[in-house]
N, C-alpha and C positions, 0 to 999 in steps of 0.2 A: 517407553520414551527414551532416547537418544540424550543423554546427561550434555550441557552448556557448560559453553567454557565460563570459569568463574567471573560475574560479574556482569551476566545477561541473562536474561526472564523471557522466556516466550509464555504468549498464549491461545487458545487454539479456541475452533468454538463454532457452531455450524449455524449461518444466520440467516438459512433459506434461501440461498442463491437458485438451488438445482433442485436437490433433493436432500434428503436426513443426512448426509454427509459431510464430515470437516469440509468446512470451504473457504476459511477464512482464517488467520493468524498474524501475529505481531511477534516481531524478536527486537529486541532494546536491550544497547546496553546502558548500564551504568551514567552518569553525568559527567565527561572527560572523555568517554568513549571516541573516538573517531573511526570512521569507515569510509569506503571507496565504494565506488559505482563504474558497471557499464554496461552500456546501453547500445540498444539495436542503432543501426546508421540506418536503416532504411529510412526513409521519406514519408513514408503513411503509418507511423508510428500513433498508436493508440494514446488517450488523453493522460494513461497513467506513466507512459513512458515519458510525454510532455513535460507534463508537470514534472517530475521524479531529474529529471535533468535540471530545472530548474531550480528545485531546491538545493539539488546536492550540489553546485554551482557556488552553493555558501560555504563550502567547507565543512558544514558540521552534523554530518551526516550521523547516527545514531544507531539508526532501528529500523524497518522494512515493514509493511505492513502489506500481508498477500493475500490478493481473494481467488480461489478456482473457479472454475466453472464459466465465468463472462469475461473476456479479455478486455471489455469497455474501449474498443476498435469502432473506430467509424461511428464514435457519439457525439459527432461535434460540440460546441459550447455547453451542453449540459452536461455530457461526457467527462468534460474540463471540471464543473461546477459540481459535479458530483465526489470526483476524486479529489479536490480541494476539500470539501466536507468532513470525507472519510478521517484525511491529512489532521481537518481539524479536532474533529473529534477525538481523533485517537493518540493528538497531542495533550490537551485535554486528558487523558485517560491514565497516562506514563508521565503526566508531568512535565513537558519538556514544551521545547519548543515546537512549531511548523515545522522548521527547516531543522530540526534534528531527526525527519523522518522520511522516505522515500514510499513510494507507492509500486505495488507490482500486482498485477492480474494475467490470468491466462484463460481461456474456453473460448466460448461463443464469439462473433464477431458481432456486430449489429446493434445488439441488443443493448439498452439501460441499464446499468446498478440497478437492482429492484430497492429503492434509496429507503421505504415504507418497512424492509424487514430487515436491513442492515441498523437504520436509526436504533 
């Protein structure tokens, strides 16, 4: 494993998206921390991109939270309701706020968060 700059925690942790494999991670820094974002311009922008603009829109961006395997593209309103969840819970997790956190996925298009094996 790749050593963090001082003063940021990742975690890693495979929560059955695909198969047995990493598919999921969190990197936070510290409380003070600030980060930048950017994000695709296209127009058909997936619900984690959505959201992820919207929070980071506060300023106080932190920590990233990445799932592989499902890009949660073309999930409409649950799509949204799911990666809110994620957002929450894994604020929740690291202590911080909502909006100290950004969301990113990449894979499949179509398809749901399997939300049953990420909880």
């Amino acid at each position: 494993m790749t050593d963090l700059p001082a003063g940021f925690v990742a975690r890693t942790a495979n929560v059955g998206i695909k198969d047995d494999s990493l598919d999921f991670v969190t990197v936070i820094g510290e409380a003070g921390t600030t980060g930048a974002s950017m994000f695709t311009k296209s127009r058909f922008a997936g619900a984690s991109v959505v959201l992820s603009r919207e929070l980071a829109a506060h300023g106080r961006t932190r920590g990233v939270v990445v799932l592989s395997k499902n890009s949660n593209v073309a999930t409409g309103e649950e799509g949204m309701s799911n990666a809110r969840e994620i957002i929450k819970r894994m604020a929740i997790f690291h202590d911080c706020d909502d909006d100290n956190l950004v969301i990113a996925s990449t894979g499949v298009i179509g398809r749901q968060y399997p939300m049953a094996k990420i909880r």
